[in-house]
C-alpha positions, 0 to 999 in steps of 0.5 A: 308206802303211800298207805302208811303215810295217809295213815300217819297223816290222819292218826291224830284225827282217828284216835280223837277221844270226845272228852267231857269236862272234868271237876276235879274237886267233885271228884276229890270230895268223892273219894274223900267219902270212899275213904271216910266209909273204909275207916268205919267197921263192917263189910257192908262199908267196904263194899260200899266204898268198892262199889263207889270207887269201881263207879268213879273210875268208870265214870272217869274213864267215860269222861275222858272218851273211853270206848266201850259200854262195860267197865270191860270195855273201857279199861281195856281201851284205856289200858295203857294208862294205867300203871298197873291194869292188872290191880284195876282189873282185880279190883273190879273183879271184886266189885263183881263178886260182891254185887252178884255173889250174894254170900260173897264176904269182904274182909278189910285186907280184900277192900283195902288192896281194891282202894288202893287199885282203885285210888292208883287209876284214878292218879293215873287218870290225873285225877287226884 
């Protein structure tokens, strides 16, 4: 009992996330560029523009006080705010394919799902 109630005492001050400023507009102009690279043709584009938007949300998470030193870490930590965690996570999960699987192909359909994952965390994260 008396444990419970030190606990809710201090919750506020145990959950505290240091949080770093955020430029907003930075971050639009970012994701305009990821946008502008999945209308051009060819695969090494879109992986550019995956690439880019896994580094942003990353980067957000980081900037919001996620705990973790992985990509890994920090969605999970973060994972309640994400309306669907599983898209973000399928996204990475290509991300991954395309930096360490060497003949790992990209096709539009694949990149324009992982956009629109990525694009959705970063409205999650109140950033765009």
């Amino acid at each position: 009992m008396i444990l419970n109630l030190i606990r809710n005492i201090f919750k506020p001050v145990l959950n505290f996330r240091r949080q770093k400023p955020i430029d907003k507009a930075s971050i639009k102009r970012q994701w305009q560029e990821i946008e502008s690279l999945m209308r051009l043709t060819g695969a090494s584009h879109f992986e550019k523009a995956i690439i880019r938007g896994d580094k942003l949300v990353n980067h957000i998470m980081d900037l919001r006080g996620a705990r973790g030193e992985t990509f890994a870490d920090r969605v999970r930590d973060f994972r309640k705010e994400f309306s669907d965690y599983s898209g973000l996570w399928q996204a990475h999960i290509l991300r991954n394919k395309i930096v360490h699987e060497p003949e790992f192909e990209v096709y539009k359909f694949m990149a324009d799902k992982a956009i629109k994952n990525f694009k959705r965390a970063l409205e999650d994260l109140r950033v765009l």
